[in-house]
Structure formats: C-alpha cells, structure tokens
N, C-alpha and C positions, 0 to 999 in steps of 0.2 A: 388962535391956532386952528386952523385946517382939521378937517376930520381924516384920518389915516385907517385905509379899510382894503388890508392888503387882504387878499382870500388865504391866502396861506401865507404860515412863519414862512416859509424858504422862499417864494421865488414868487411874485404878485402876475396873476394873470396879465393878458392882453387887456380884458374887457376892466378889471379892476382899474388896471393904470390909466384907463382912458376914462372911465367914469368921477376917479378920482381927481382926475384935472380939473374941472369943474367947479371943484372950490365945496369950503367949509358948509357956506352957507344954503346948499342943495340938501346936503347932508343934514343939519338942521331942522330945514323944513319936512323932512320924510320922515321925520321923529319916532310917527305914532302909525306909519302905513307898510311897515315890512312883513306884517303877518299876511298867509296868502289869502284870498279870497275866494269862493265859491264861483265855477266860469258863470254862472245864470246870474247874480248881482255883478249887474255893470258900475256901480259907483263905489267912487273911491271910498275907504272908512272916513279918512276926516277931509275930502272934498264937498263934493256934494248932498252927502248927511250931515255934513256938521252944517251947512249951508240950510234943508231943511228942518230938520233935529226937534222935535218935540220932547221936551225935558217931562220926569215923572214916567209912573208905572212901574209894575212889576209886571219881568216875564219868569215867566214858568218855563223849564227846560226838565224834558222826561230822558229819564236813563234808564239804562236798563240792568244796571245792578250798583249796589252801595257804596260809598266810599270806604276804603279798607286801612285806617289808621298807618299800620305796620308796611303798608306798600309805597309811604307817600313818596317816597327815592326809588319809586322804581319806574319804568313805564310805563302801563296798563291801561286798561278801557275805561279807568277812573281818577285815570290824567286829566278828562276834561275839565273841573274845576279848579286846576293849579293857577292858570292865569287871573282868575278872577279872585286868588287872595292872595298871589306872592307876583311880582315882577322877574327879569329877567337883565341879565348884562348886555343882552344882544337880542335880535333877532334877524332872520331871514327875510329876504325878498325871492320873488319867483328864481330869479338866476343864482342863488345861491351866495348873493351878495350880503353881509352883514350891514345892520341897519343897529340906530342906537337904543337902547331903552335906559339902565339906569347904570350902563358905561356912555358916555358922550362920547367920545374919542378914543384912538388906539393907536399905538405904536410900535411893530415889532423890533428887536434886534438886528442888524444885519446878517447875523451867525443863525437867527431862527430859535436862540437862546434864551430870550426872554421877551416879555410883551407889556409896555405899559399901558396903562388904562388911568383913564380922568376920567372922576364917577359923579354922577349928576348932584347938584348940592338942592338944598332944600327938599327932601325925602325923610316921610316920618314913618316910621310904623304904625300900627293901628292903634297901638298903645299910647304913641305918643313920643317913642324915642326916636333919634337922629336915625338914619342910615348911614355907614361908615365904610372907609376899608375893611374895618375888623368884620364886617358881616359879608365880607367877600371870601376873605381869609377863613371865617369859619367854615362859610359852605364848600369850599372846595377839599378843605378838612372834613368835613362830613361825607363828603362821598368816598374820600380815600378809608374812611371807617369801613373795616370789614364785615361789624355789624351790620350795617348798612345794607337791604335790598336794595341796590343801587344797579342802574347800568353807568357806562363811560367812567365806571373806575378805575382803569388803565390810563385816560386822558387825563382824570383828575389826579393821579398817581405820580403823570409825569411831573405834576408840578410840585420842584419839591424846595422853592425857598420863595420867600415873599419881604419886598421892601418899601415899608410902606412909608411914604413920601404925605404926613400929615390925612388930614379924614379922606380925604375926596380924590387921592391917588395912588396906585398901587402898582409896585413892578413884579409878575410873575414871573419867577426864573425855573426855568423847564431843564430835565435832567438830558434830554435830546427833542430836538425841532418833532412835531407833530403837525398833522394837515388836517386834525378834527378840532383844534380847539374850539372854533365858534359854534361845531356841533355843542361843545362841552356849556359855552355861555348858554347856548338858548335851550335845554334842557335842565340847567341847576336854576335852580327855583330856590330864591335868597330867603331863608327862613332866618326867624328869628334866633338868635344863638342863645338866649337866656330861656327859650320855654321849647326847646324842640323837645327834650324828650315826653313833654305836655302837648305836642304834638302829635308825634308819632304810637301816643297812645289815645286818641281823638278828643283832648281834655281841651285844648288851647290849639288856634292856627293862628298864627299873628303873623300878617305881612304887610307888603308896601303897597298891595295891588288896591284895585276902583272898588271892593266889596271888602266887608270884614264881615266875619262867621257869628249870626247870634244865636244859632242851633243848630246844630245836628241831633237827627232822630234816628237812631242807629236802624234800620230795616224801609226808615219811610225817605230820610233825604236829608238836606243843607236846606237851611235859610240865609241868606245874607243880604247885606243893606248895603247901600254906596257908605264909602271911607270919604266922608266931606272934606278931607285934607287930603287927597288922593296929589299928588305932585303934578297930573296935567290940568291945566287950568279950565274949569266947567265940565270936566267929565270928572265918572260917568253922566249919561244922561239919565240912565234909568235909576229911580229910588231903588229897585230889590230884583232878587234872583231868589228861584224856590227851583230846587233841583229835586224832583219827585223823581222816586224808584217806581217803576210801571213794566214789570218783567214780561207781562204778557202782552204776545202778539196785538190779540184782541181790545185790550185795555187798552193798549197805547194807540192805537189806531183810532178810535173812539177819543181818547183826551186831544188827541189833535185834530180829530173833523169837526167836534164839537166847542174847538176853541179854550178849551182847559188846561192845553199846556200848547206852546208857543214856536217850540221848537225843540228836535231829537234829531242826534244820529245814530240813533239804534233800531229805526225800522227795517225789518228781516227784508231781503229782495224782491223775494216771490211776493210782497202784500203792496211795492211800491208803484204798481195798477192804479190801485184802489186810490191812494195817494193822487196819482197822475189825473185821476176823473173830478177830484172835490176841487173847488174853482178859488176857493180860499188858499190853499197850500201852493209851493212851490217846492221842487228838487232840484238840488243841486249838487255838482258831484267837484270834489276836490282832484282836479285831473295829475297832480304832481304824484299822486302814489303814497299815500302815509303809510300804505302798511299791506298786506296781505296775506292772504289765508294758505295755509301749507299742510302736509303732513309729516310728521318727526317721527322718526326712526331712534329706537335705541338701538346701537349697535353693539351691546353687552349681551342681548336677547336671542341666542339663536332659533332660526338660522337668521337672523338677521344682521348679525356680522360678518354673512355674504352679502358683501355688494353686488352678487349678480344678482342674488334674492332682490335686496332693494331697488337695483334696477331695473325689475319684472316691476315692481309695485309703481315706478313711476312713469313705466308705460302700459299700465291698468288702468290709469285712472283718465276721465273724460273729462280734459279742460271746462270745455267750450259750454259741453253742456251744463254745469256748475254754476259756469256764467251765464248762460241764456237763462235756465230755469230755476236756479237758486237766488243769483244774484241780481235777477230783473236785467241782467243786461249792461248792470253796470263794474268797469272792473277792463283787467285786459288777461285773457290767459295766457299764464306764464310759467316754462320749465327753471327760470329763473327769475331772484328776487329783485330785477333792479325795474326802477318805472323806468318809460320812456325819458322822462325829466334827466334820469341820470348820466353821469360821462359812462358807468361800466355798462349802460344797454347797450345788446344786440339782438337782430334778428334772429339769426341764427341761433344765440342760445333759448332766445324766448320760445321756436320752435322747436331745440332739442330734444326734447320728449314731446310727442302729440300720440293722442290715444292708439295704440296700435293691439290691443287683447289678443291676438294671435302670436305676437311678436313677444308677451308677456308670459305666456304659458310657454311657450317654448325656454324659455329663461328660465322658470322655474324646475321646468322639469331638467334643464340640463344642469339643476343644480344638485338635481336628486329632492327634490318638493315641490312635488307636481298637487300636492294637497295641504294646505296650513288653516292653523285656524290660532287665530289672534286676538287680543283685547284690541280698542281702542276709546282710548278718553277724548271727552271733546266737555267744553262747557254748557251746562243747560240751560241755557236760551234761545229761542226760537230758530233765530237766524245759525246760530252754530252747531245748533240739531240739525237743520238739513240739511246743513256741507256737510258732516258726518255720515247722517244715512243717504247722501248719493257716494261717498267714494267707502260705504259698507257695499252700496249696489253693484258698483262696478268692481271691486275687488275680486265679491263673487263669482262672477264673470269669470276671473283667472284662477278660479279655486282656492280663492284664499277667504276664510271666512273667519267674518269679523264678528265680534263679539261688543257692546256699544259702551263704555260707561259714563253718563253721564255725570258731568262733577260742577258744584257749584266754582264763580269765576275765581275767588281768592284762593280756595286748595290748590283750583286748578294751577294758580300763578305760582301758589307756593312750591307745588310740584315741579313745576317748569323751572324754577332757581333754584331749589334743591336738586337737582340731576333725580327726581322720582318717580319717573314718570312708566308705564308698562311698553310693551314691545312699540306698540302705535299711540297715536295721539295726533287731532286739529288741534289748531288753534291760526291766531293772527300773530304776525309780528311786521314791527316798525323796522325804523333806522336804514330802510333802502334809499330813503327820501333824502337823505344827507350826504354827509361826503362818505365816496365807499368803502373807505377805510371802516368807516366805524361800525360797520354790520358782524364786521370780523373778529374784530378784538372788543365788543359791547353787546352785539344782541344777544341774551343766554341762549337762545339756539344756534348761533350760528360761532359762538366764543371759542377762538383759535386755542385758551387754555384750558376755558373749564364749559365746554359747552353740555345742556340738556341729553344730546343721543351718547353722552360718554363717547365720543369719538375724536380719537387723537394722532397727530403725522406730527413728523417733524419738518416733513414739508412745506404741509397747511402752514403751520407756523413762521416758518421762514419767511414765505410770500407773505405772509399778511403781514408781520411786522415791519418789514421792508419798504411794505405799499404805506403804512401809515407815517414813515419816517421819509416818503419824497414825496417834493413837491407833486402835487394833484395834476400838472397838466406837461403834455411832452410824452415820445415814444414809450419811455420806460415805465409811466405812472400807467399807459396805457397797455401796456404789457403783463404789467403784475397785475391790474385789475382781471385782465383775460383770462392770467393763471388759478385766481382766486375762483373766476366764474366756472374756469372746465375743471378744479378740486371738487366743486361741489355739484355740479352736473354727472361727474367719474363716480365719486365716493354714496352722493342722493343719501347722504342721512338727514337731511335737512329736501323735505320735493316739493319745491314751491307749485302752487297751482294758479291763484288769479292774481295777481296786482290789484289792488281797488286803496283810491283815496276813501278818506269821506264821505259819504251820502247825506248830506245834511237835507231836512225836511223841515220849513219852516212856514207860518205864515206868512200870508204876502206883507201885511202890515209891521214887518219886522226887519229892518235893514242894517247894516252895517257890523255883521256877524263876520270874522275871521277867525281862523284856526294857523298856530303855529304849525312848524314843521316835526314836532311833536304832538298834534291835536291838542294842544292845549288851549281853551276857549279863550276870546276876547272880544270884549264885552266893551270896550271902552268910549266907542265910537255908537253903540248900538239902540236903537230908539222904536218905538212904537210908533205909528203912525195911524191917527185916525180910534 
C-alpha cells in the first residue's frame, strides 16, 4: 500500500498531490529525515552520516534550565529532551509535508471526517512492552485531560471516537475536518499509558525513543543510554546523552570552548562572537522560525485595556536593535508572529509596527497617560535578561517605566497557563512554525478562548475557528489568515518583536543533529567524529 500524505483532511495540496505520485516507496526511504536540519550542516541525517557514522560516545548537551516533570504536555524550553525518549506519529519536512515515524501510512476520509493510520509493527517500549493502537488512543486521551498542561487540546479534542482495526491500526473520527492535525502527531509524544502519572511526577519516563532515562538529578540534569531495541536498525549511534543544567552565561561558554559539553541551544546572542572566534565550534541558525520573543500584554490591567495604550507600547520598542545587539544578529524583526517559512507571512505586516518613540508618546498622551509605570516579568536567564532590559530601555523613552521581575523558567511557564501573569511580561513562544491555524486556537498566548493577556472578541473567535476548519491553501484560507494577522497587529495584546529559529552551537566533531518542528531534539542519526 502507497504512503497517503494528504497535507490537510479537506483538500490535498498542489505540491502534496505531486509528490505523492511518486509512490510508496520514496516515502519509505525518508523514514528517518523529516526533522529539519541546521542551514550550516549540509548532510543529510541518514545520508551521508550514516555513510560515515562512528558508533559509541557520549555527548554532553548543556541547557539552560531543568526538566520540569508537571510540564511534560506542554511546550517549553524543556522540550528538547522529548525526542530522545518518546517517538512521534509523524514528522515534518522543510515544506510542511508530513513524513512517517511510528504511523507508516495515512489515509483521510473524503468528508475530512476521519483519518486512518497504519502504525509501525515491531516497536517496544523501554520496558519491554509492544507499542499498540491503544498507546495512540491513550495519548490523544491525555491531551484532551484538562489536567493536562497541554497545548493543541482543541486538535486533540476534536477527535472524538477511535476504531481500532487490531494493534498496528487505527481510525480517528474527528467531530469536524481540522487543518492542524499533523501539527497535533508531531507534537504528542506517545508516552507510556501504564506509568505516565510516574511520569509526570519525574519518577519513571518510558518510551519508544533511541535513549531511555537512567537519572535525573533534579537541579543538575538527565542521563540517558541508547534503548538497544530502539525499532530503527543500528541506531542510535551514540552509547549516551548527559544533559547538564549550565544556567550561567559564563559556565556555558566555557563547557563548550573547552569541550565539556558538545552542544547547546541556549547561548545568549550578545556572547555568540565569542562562539564565532573558537575554531572548534560551529553556529547554526534554524531559519524556518520555531519560535519568537514577544511582549504580552494583560489586558484586565488598566490602562492597558486601551489598545491605543498597547499600541503606543508596540511602537516604543526597537526591533532591530534587539536583534543586532541582543540577538547577535540572528532572528528576523517582527511586528508579527509568522516566519518567512509561513503561508500567513507578510511584508507589510512584519513591518507594521517599526520603532517610531515620537509616534508612541503621542499615543499615550492621547490616551490621557503620558506617564506609566509597570511590572514586567521575564525569565532569569541570561539571554531573556537582555531582551527585558532593552524593551525596559526603550519603553522609558515613551515614559513608561518598567519595573523588571525576574522569575525562575517553570513559575514563569506556570504563570503563562494559568492566565497570572502582571500588566507586562517577555517571553518566547512557538507554534508560528506550523500550520497558522494552530497559534490561535493552541498557543496560550495567543488562544482565541483562554489566552495569557485575558483577552477576548467574539470576532477573534470566529476567524480563527473558521481558519482551522478550511482547507490551508486558496483565496479564503488566505483571507482568514490576514484577518487573524490584522486582529492581532489592531488589538497588540500579544507584540511580537524578533522571529528567531534555533541557534544551535555545537562542535564541529558532531553531525547529524535535527530538531523537530517543535525543537524537540534528535539524536538518532547523530555521531561524534574523531
């Protein structure tokens, strides 16, 4: 049977339908190469490394803050370990085309009504048990848990019956057609259904993936060893992964010139000079956009339930120079969240807002507050200390004065899903990288029902539910996306500032490093050399 890789339940692109002619056996062979790649490593994961591949070693990968049990359903900066213990149904390619990992094939409904899936046989867990429908079944159950820190529980929501056609195939029946699902495979990370709440309390991680967990040191890190029954055949290459917590600038700069850890993507911008001078290291920058730095607006805060206020605030703030001098350069500045990579980028909206501080204070003062002074929360570590104290810099400019609080990453996240956040706050968010739909109705700041700034239309609402329920490509998918762009450029409780993938920093002796469209690491293909 043919691999079936329609991009969306409703209506299969131009480019799907022609790629798809091609046959089964293409599909097949790209098994293991749908995560994206870094532009500075030219070789393929399992081309040319699997070609030269030196099996053994452990690499060391520095983070810059801990793994946080109770987040593991959600997305965060402590995502990157998911891939290295749990698998996925699907993955991305650069165009947005889904690729197979432990679904082989897919099949929608013609109505857009339901979607079968043939699930790869011979997959164990770490423990030793089969992989089945029923652990397909369960995790899309678990995100619909309102327990659950989860994003895409709206996607997971829609689906609301399951027939399961023996272990290794499954028919999802959707309450209405959705144009995020393969968002939804390659974000749910198939956890064990017998120890997750041993899971999510950091007692037990059992998965299908190329590592399994033999400790975590709650403040210092993860250790983990190749799963020698991993389902692809001779990976991983590497014996082990040590994922060390290295919060400071200084430290972490030091474990990588010095060769103590192997690779990070948490070096702050302004240090990645220093980086660019040691002849051992290499940078590379994930140009599709995983994610980007913003500031949030509560709008329960007066006055900041004037949008003309918040429109003063996001023409206060100095893109460019965030990006020149915080971000080393890397990044694109942006009055909106989508990358270039996406169908909803524009020019024009990306230059919607550009620094104009005369054009700010006039704003404010016609709102009658020509003087404020505000909290703002941001995370404390290095890199998200300085996007804070420049748009403290420039705000003052417009007489608005900021007050800084630093918060460790997990409050901070916790904050951010509980709607707790004070009048301002940075941070990063994902989900522009994907289909646009799902930044709307998934990412907690930007969620059409229950978003972070408590801000609510019945408008917002309409477009974005609309936009997730048609087809992704044609006039009107291109319409609503626009609507969604100028709600949130009008309204600015959400003011994007840089776009920026990834910055991965690794040595050169280290190849075949990918990150999903989630940044979740993989490792699978990945080798030391020398």
């Amino acid at each position: 049977m043919t691999e079936s890789r329609p991009s969306t339940p409703l209506t299969p692109t131009r480019r799907t339908t022609l790629r798809a002619a091609g046959g089964g056996a293409l599909l097949l062979g790209l098994g293991l190469t749908g995560c994206r790649s870094a532009v500075s490593e030219p070789e393929t994961p399992a081309g040319k490394a699997g070609a030269e591949a030196r099996r053994g070693g452990t690499l060391t990968v520095a983070i810059n803050s801990d793994f946080t049990p109770s987040l593991l359903f959600a997305q965060s900066g402590q995502s990157l370990q998911h891939r290295l213990i749990y698998n996925t149904l699907t993955r991305y390619d650069d165009q947005l085309e889904p690729q197979p990992e432990l679904a082989t094939s897919w099949e929608y409904a013609k109505d857009g009504r339901s979607i079968t899936l043939r699930l790869r046989t011979g997959v164990t867990y770490h423990d030793g048990r089969p992989f089945t429908a029923d652990d397909v079944i369960f995790a899309v159950k678990n995100l619909q848990n309102p327990l659950r820190a989860a994003q895409l529980r709206a996607t997971a929501a829609a689906v609301t019956g399951f027939d399961k056609r023996g272990d290794h195939e499954l028919v999802l029946k959707l309450a209405h057609p959705v144009n995020n699902l393969f968002d939804l495979f390659e974000f749910m990370i198939l956890t064990d259904r017998n120890s997750v709440e041993d899971a999510v309390a950091g007692k037990k991680l059992n998965g299908t993936g190329p590592f399994k967990l033999t400790k975590w040191s709650p403040g210092t890190g993860l250790s983990l060893t190749r799963h020698e029954k991993y389902w692809q055949p001779d990976r991983p290459y590497l014996d082990a992964v040590e994922l060390r917590v290295v919060p400071q600038a200084d430290a972490l700069l030091s474990s990588l010139r010095t060769g103590q850890s192997q690779l990070s993507f948490g070096v702050p911008g302004k240090n990645l000079p220093v980086i660019a001078s040691t002849p051992e290291l290499a940078i590379s920058e994930y140009t599709t956009g995983g994610g980007a730095y913003y500031l949030g607006v509560n709008t329960t805060v007066a006055p900041l339930n004037d949008k003309t206020v918040r429109q003063a605030l996001a023409w206060g703030v100095d893109r460019e120079r965030i990006l020149k001098q915080v971000l080393g350069g890397y990044g694109l500045a942006s009055a909106t969240p989508w990358p270039k990579s996406s169908p909803a980028f524009s020019e024009a909206g990306r230059t919607h807002y550009t620094y104009d501080p005369g054009k700010a204070r006039e704003l404010l003062k016609s709102a009658g507050h020509p003087k404020l002074d505000l909290p703002l929360l941001h995370i404390n570590l290095p890199g998200d200390t300085a996007v804070a104290e420049a748009i403290q810099y420039d705000l003052k400019q417009i007489g608005v004065q900021v007050t800084l609080q630093p918060t460790d990453p997990a409050t901070a996240q916790k904050n951010l899903i509980s709607q707790s956040m004070p009048g301002l706050w940075t941070m990063g968010h994902g989900f522009a990288q994907v289909q646009p739909s799902t930044l709307a109705v998934s990412a907690y700041p930007f969620n059409e029902a229950k978003n972070t700034s408590r801000f609510r239309s019945a408008a917002y609402t309409k477009v974005v539910r609309e936009a997730w329920t048609t087809p992704e490509t044609g006039a009107r998918a291109n319409a609503l996306r626009q609507q969604i762009t100028d709600t949130l450029l009008d309204e600015a409780f959400i003011i994007d500032l840089v776009i920026r993938g990834a910055v991965q920093v690794a040595s050169k002796k280290l190849h075949g490093v990918t990150l999903n469209k989630f940044a979740y690491l993989n490792l699978d293909n990945a080798y030391l050399a020398g």
